[in-house]
Backbone as ProteinMPNN parsed JSONL, in Angstrom:
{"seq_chain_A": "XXXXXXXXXXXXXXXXXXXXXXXXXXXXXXXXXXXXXXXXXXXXXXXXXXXXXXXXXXXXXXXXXXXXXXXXXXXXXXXXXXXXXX", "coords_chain_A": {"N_chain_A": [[49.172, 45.51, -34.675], [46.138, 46.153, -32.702], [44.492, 48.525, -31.446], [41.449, 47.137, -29.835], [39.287, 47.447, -28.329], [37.143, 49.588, -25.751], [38.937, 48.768, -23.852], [40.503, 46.988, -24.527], [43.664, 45.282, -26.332], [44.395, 44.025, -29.045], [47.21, 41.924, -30.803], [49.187, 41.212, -33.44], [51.896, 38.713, -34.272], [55.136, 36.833, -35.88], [56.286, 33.839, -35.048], [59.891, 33.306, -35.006], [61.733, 30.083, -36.355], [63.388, 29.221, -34.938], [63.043, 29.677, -32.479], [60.904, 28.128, -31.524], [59.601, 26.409, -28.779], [60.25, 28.062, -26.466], [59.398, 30.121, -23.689], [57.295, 32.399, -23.81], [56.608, 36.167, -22.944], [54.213, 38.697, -22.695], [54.901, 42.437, -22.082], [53.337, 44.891, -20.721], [52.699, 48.096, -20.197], [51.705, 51.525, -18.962], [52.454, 54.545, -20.79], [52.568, 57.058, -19.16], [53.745, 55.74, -16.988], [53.186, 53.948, -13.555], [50.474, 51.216, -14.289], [51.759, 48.111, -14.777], [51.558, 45.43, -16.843], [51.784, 41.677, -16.995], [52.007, 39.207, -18.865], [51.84, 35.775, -19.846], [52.164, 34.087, -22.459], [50.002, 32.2, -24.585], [51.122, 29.653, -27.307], [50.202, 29.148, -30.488], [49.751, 26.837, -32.903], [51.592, 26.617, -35.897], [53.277, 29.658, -37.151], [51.955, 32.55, -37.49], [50.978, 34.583, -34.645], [48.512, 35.707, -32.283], [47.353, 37.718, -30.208], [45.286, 38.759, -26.757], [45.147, 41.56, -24.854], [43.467, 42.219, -22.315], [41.445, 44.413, -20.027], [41.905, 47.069, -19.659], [42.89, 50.949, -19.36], [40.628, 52.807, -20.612], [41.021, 55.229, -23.48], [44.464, 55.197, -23.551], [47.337, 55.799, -23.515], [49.787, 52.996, -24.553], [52.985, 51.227, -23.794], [53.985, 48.136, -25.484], [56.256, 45.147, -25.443], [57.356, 41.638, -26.381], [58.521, 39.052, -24.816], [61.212, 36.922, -24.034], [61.884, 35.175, -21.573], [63.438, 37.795, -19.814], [64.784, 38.938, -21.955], [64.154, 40.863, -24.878], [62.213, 40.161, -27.321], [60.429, 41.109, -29.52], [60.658, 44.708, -29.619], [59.511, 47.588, -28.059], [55.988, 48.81, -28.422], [54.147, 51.212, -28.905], [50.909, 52.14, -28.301], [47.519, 53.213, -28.151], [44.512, 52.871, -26.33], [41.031, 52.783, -27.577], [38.714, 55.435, -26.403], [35.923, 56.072, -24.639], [33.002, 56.296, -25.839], [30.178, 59.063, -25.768]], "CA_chain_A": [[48.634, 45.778, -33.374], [44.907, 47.193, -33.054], [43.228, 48.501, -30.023], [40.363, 46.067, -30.25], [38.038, 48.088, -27.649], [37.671, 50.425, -24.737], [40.114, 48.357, -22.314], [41.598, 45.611, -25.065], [44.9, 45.474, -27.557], [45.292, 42.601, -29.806], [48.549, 42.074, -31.519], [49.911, 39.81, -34.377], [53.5, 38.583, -34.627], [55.325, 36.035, -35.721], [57.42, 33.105, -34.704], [60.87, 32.703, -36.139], [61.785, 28.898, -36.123], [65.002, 29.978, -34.355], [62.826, 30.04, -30.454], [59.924, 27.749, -30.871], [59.482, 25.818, -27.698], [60.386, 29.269, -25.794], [57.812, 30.53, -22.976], [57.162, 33.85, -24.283], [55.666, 36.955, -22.067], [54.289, 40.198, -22.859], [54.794, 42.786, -20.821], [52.263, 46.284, -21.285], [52.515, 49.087, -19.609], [51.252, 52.592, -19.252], [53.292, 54.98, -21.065], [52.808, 57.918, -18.241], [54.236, 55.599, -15.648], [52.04, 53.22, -13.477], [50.205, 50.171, -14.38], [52.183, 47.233, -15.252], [51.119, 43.988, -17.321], [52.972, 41.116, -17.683], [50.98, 37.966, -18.979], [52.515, 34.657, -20.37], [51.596, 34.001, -23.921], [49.959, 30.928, -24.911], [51.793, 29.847, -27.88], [49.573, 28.209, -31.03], [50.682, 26.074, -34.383], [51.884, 27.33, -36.85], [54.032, 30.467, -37.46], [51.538, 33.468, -36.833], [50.703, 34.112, -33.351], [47.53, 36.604, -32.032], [46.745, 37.435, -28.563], [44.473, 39.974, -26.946], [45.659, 41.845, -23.479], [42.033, 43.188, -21.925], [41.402, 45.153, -18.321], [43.268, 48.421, -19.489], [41.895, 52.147, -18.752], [40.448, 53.256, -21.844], [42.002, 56.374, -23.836], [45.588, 55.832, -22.704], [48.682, 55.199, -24.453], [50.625, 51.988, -23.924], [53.912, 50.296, -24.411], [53.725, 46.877, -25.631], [56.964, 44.452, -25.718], [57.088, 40.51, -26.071], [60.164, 39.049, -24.377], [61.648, 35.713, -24.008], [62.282, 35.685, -20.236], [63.656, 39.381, -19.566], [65.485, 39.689, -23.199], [63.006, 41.651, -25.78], [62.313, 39.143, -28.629], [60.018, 41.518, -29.653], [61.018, 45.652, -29.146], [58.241, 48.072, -27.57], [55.388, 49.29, -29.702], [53.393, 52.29, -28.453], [49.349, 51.825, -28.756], [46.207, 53.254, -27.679], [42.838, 52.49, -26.365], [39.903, 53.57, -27.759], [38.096, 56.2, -26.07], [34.629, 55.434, -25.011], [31.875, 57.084, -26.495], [29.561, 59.661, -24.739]], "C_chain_A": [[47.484, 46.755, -33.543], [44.336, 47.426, -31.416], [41.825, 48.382, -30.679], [39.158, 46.953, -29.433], [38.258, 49.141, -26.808], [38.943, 50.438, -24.295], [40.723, 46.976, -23.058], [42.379, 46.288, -26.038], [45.09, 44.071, -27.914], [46.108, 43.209, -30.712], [49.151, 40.785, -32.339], [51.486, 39.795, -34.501], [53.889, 37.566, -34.776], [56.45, 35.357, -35.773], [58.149, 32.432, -35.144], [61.439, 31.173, -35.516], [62.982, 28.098, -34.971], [64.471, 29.57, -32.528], [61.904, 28.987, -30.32], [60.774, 26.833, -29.839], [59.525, 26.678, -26.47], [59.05, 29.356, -24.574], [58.28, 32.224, -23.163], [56.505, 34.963, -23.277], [55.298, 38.388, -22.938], [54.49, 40.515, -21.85], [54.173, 44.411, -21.416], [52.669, 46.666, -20.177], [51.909, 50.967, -19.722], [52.289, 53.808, -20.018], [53.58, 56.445, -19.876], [53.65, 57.197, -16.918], [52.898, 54.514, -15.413], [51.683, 51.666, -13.698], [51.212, 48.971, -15.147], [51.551, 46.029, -16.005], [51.656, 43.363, -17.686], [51.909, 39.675, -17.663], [51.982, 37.174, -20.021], [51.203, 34.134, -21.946], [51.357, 32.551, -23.893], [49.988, 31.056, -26.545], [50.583, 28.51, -29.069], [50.305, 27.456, -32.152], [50.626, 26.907, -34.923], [52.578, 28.537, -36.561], [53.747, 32.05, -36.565], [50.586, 33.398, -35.678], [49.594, 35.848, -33.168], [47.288, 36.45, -30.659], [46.158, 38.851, -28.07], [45.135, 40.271, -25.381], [44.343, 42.618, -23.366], [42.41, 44.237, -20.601], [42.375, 46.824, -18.631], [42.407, 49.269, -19.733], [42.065, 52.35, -20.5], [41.17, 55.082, -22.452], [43.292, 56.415, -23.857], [46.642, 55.25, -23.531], [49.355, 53.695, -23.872], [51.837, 51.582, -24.482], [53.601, 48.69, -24.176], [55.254, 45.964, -26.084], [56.475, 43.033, -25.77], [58.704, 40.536, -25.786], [60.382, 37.416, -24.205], [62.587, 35.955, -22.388], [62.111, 37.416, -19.721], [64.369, 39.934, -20.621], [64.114, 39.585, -24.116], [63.275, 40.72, -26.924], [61.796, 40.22, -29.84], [60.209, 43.504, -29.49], [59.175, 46.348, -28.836], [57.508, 48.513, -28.885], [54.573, 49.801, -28.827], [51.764, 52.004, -29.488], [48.268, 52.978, -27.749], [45.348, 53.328, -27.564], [42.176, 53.112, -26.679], [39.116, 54.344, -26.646], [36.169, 55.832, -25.984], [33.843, 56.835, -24.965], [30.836, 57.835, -25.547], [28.297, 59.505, -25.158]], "O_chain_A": [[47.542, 47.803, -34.187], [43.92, 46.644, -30.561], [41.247, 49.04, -31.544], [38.087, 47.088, -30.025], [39.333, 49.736, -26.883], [39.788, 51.331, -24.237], [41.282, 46.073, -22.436], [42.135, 47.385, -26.54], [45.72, 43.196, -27.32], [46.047, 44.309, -31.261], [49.472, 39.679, -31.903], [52.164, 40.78, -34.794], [53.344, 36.766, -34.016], [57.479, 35.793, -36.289], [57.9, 31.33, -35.633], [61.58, 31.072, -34.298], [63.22, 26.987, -34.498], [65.234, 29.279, -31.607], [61.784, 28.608, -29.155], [61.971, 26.548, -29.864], [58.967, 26.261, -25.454], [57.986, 28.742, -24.646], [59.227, 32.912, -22.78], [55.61, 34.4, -22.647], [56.078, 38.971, -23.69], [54.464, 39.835, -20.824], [54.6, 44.934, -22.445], [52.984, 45.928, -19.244], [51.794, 51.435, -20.854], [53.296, 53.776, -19.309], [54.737, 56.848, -19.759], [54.122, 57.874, -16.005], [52.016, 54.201, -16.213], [52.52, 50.844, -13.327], [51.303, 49.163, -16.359], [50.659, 45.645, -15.25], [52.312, 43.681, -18.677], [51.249, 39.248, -16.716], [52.731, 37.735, -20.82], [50.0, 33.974, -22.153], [52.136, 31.742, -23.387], [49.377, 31.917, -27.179], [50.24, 27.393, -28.68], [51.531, 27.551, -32.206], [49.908, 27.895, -34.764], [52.564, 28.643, -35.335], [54.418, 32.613, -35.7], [49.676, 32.577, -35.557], [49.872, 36.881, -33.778], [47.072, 35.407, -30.042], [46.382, 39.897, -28.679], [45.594, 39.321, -24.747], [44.078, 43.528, -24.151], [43.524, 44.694, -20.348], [43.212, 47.406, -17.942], [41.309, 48.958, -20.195], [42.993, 52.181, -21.291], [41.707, 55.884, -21.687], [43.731, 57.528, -24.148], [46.556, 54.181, -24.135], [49.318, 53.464, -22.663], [51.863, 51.545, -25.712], [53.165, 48.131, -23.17], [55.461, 46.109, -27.289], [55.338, 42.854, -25.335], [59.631, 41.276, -26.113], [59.348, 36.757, -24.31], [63.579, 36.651, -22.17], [61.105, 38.044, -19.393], [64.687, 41.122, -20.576], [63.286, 38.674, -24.144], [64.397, 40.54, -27.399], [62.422, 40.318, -30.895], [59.208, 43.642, -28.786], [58.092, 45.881, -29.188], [58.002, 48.606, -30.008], [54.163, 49.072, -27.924], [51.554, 51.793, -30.683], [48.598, 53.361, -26.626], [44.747, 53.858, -28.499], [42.307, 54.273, -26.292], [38.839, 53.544, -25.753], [35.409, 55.485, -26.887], [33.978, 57.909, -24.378], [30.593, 57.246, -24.494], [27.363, 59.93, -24.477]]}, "name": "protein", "num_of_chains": 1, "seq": "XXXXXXXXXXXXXXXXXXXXXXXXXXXXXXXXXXXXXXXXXXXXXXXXXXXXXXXXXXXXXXXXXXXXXXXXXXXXXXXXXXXXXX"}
């Protein structure tokens, strides 16, 4: 997981053979509280999977889960955005 810019986080992970067909979600949030994000993963071939979550306030910490419905496939992973430049 890299914060990719100001207001993006891409994240690599990948899928054990155990779920494909699954509809997968992230779900981001702010770690102070606050903004929610919950976006439905589109799911590609093959094994390892990449996806970018944009629109988020720059500087700020986040939690990042993936989940299979509302059970965590994935556990949280704390990130954050780059800081923009003066």
């Amino acid at each position: 997981m890299v914060a990719s810019s100001t207001n993006s986080i891409t994240f690599s992970w990948w899928l054990n053979d155990d779920v494909e067909g699954q509809r997968f979600i992230a779900k981001c949030r702010k770690k102070t509280g606050g903004d929610n994000i919950s976006e439905e993963l589109d799911i590609v071939e093959g094994k390892q999977q990449t996806h970018m979550i944009g629109y988020l306030s720059s500087n700020t910490a986040y939690l990042i889960g993936v989940y299979i419905g509302s059970v965590a496939y994935l556990p949280e992973v704390e990130f954050k955005t780059k800081a923009k430049r003066m």
